[in-house]
C-alpha positions in Angstrom: 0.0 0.0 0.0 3.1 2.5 0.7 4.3 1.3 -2.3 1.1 2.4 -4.5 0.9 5.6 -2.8 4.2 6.4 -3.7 3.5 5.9 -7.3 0.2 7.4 -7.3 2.0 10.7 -5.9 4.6 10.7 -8.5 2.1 10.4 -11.1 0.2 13.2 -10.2 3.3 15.4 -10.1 4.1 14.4 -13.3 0.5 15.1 -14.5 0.7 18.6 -13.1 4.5 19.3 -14.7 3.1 18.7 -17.8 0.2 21.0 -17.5 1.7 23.4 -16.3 4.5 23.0 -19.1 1.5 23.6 -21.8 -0.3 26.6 -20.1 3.3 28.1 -20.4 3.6 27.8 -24.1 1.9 30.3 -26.4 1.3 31.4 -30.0 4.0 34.7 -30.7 1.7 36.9 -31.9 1.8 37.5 -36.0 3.8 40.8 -36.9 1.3 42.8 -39.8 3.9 44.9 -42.4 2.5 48.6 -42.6 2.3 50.0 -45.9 4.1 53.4 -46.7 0.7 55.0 -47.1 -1.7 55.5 -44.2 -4.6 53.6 -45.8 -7.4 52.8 -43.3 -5.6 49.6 -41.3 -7.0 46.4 -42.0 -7.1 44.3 -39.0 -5.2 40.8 -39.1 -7.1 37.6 -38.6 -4.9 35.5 -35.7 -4.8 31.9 -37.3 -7.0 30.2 -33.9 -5.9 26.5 -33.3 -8.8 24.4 -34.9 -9.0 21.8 -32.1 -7.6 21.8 -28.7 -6.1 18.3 -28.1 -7.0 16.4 -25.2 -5.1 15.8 -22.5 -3.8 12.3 -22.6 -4.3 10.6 -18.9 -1.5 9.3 -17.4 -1.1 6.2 -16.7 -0.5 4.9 -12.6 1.9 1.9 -12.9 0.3 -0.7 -10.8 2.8 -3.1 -8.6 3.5 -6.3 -10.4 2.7 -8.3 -7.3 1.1 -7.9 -3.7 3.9 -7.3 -0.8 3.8 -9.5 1.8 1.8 -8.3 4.5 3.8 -7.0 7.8 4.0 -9.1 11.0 1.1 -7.8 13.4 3.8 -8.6 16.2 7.5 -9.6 16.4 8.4 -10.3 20.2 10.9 -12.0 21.7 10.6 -15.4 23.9 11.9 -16.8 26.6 14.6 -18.8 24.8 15.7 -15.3 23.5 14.1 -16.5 19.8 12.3 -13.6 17.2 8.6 -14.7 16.8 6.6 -13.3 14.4 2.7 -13.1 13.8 1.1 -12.2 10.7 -2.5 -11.7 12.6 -3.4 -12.6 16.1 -3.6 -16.0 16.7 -7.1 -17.9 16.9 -5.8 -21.3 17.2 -3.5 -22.9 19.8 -1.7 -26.2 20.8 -0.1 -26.7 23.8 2.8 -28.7 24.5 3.6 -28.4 28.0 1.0 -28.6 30.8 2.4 -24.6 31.9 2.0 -23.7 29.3 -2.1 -25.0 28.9 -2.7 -23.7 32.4 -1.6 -20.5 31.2 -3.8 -20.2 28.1 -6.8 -21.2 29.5 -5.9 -18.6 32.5 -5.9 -16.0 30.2 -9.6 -17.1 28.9 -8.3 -18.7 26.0 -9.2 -22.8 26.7 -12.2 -22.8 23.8 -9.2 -22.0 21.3 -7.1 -24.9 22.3 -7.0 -27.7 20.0 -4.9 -29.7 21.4 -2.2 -30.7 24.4 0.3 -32.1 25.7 -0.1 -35.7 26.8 0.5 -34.7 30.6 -2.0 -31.9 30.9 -4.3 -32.2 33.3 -5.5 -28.8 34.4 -8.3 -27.3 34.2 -10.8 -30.2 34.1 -12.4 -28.4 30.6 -8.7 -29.5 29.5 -9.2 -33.6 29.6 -11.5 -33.9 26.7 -9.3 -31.9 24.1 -7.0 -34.0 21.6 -3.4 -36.0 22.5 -0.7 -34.8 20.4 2.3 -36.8 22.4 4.9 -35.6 24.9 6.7 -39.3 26.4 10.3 -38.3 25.9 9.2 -35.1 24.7 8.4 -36.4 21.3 5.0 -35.3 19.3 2.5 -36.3 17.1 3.9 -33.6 13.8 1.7 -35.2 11.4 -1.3 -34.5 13.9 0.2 -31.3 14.6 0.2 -29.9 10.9 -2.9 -31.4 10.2 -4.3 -29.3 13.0 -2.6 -26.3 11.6 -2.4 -24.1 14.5 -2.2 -20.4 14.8 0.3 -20.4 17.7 2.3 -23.5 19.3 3.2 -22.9 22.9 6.3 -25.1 24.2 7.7 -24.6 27.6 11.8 -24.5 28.5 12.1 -28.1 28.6 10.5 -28.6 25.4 13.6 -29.8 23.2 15.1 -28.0 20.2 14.4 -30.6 18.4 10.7 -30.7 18.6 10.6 -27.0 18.3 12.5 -26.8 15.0 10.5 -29.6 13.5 7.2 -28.4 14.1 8.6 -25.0 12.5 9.7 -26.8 9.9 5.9 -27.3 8.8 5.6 -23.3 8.5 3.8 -23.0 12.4 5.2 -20.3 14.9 6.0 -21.5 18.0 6.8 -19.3 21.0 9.0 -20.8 24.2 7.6 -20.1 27.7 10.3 -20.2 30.3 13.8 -21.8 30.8 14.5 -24.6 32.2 16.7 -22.2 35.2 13.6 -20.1 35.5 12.7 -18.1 38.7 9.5 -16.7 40.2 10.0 -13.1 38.3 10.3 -15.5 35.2 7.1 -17.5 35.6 5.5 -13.8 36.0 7.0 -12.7 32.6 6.1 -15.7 30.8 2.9 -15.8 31.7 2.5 -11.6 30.7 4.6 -12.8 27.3 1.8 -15.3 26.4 -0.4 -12.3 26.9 1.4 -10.0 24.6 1.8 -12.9 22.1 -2.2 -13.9 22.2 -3.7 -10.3 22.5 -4.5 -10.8 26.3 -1.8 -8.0 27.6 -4.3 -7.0 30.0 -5.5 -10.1 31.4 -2.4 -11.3 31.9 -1.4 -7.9 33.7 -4.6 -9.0 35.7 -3.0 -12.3 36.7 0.4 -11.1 37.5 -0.7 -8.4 39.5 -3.2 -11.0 41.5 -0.1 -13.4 41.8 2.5 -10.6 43.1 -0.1 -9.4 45.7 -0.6 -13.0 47.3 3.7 -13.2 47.1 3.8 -10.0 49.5 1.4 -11.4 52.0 3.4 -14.8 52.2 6.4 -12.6 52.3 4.7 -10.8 54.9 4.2 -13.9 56.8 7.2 -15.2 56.6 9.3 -12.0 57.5 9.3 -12.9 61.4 10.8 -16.5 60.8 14.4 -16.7 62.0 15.0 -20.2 62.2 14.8 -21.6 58.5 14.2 -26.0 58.7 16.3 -27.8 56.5 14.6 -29.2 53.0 15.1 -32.1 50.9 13.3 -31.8 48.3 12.1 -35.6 47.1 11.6 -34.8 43.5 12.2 -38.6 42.0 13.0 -41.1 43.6 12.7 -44.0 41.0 16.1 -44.9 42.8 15.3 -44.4 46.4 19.5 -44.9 46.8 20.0 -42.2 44.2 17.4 -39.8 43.9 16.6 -36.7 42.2 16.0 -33.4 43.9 16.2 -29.5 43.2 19.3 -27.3 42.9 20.0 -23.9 42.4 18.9 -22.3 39.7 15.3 -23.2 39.2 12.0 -21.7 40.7 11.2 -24.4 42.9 14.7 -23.9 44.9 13.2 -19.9 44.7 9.8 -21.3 46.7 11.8 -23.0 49.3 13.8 -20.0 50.0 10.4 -18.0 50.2 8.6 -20.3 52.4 11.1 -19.6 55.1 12.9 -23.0 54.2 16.5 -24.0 53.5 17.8 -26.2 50.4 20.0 -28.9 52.0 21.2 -28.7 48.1 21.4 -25.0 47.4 24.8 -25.3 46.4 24.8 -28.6 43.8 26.2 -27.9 40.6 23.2 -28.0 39.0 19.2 -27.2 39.1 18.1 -30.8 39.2 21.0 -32.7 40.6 20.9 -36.7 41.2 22.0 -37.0 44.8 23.5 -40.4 47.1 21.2 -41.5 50.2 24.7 -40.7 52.1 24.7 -36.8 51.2 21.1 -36.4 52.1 21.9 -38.6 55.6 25.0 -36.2 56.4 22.7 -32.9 55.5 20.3 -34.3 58.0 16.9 -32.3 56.8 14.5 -31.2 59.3 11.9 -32.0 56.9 11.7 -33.8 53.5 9.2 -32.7 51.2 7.5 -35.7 48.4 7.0 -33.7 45.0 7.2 -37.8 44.0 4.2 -38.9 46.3 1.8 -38.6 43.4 3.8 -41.6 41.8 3.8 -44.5 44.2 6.4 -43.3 47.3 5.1 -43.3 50.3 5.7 -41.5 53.4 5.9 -44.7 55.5 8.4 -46.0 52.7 10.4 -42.9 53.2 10.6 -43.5 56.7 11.4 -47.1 56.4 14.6 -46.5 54.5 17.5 -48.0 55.2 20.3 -45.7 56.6 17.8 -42.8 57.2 16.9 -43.5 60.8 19.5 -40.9 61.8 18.0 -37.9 59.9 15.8 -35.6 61.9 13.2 -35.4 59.6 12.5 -39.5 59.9 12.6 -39.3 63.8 10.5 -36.3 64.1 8.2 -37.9 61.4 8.2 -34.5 59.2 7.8 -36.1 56.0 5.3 -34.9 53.7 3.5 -35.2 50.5 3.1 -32.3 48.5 1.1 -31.8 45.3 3.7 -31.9 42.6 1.5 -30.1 40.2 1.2 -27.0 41.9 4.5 -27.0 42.4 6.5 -28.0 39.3 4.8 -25.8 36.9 6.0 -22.7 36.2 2.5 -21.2 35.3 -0.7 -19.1 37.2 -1.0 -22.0 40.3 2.4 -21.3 41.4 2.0 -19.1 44.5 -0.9 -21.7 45.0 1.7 -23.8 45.5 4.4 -21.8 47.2 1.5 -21.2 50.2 1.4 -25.4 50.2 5.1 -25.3 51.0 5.3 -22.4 53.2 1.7 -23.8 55.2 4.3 -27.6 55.4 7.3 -25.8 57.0 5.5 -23.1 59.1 2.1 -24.3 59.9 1.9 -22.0 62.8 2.4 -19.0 60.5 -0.4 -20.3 58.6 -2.7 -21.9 60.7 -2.1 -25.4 59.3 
């Protein structure tokens, strides 16, 4: 459109040169000989121009093809990659369940096609299609059949998938890091905003969340004692198991629930950890992130080699909904209250 505005402005200066150019021009006038005599003057017929010729249109040149249209948005993700829309998405598929809490947060579940295989939240979620997620591989031939507007992944979503389902010519926009904090779960949740046309209702959200932080914070300010954590987060190898490091927004919950990560210090956000360090750490409490997959807290207690820790004798083990927890999306300080509630029920009347 600038493009043919351009040209239509050229060719009307043209048009106007040119006129102007032929009002300039005149006939000289004709000069009559006078004879030697003074005869009565006979006046001199000007020649007049028989016709005058019409002016000839100019002629706009018209583009020889459309331009492509302009990106309604270019914004930057989480990852740090350029996404660009050509109009506001309509239609979305999740990959992550963060990211399909977050959409249908922001009002958004009636335009989800389809998820992730491990979404599970809100209960409107359950009936929508399976596009795959076991090892973190999809269902692309599903996927570009669907033909999505918008595909949301989340930080732990791998390159791999990513590229491939870009491959088929769909945007898809990275939610978090796998190292994200609690100020990152608020911008990612405000960047799925600004990437869906809900900048407002996410601002809603956010602002919600933050509130609820400061009275936890609030809460929390008198403590001066901070228990000892382990974190339990998978124990599939009860002598080895898995828990939280720095780096990562659960080890930011612990640390705002008034608690201290016996790990705070591994060398990485999700270290793999020997029964003996956890035993010398001795934890005043051990939190199950894993009880939602077959460990018990009477088989944590029964563990050989634990009886020593504090947290066995004092029988402060606890379950604790991993899914409010491990999802870096609008349940989070949900889920940060469930922690801070475990280590300082008198705080919170629990």
């Amino acid at each position: 459109m600038i493009r043919l505005n351009i040209l239509r402005r050229v060719a009307l200066v043209f048009l106007l040169l040119t006129l102007a150019a032929c009002g300039a021009t005149t006939t000289a006038p004709t000069t009559v000989p006078q004879p030697t005599s003074t005869p009565a003057a006979t006046p001199t017929t000007v020649p007049q121009p028989t016709d005058t010729p019409a002016a000839t249109p100019t002629t706009v040149p018209q583009p020889t093809s459309t331009p492509a249209a302009a990106p309604v948005v270019v914004l930057t993700d989480s990852a740090g990659r350029e996404v660009a829309l050509e109009a506001l998405p309509q239609t979305f598929v999740s990959l992550a369940p963060s990211t399909t809490e977050i959409l249908f947060a922001l009002g958004l579940g009636q335009q989800v096609i389809a998820i992730d295989d491990f979404s599970n939240y809100p209960a409107e979620a359950e009936s929508l299609p399976r596009i795959g997620g076991t090892d973190f591989s999809y269902n692309y031939e599903q996927i570009a059949v669907l033909q999505p507007d918008l595909v949301l992944a989340a930080g732990i979503t791998s390159p791999e998938a990513v590229e491939k389902i870009e491959s088929l010519g769909i945007p898809v926009a990275i939610l978090g890091t796998p190292e994200t904090t609690l100020d990152g779960v608020f911008a990612d949740i405000e960047l799925a905003g600004a990437l869906t046309g809900r900048s407002e209702q996410a601002r809603l959200i956010t602002t919600a969340m933050r509130a609820r932080l400061d009275e936890i914070k609030a809460r929390i300010a008198p403590v001066t004692e901070r228990p000892r954590v382990f974190w339990e987060l998978d124990a599939t190898d009860p002598a080895k198991p898995f828990t939280v490091g720095p780096g990562n927004f659960i080890s930011d919950l612990l640390n705002i629930a008034g608690g201290e990560n016996i790990f705070a210090t591994a060398d990485s956000p999700f270290p793999q950890v020997s029964a003996e360090q956890i035993v010398a750490a001795d934890p005043q409490i051990i939190l199950l992130a894993d009880a939602q997959y077959g460990i018990t807290v009477e088989s944590v207690l029964a563990r050989p080699g634990w009886e020593t820790i504090t947290a066995i004798k004092e029988k402060r083990v606890y379950p604790i909904n991993d899914d409010l927890v491990s999802r870096p999306g609008p349940r989070i300080i949900e889920g940060l209250e469930s922690i801070a509630r475990l280590l300082h029920p008198d705080l919170f009347g629990g």
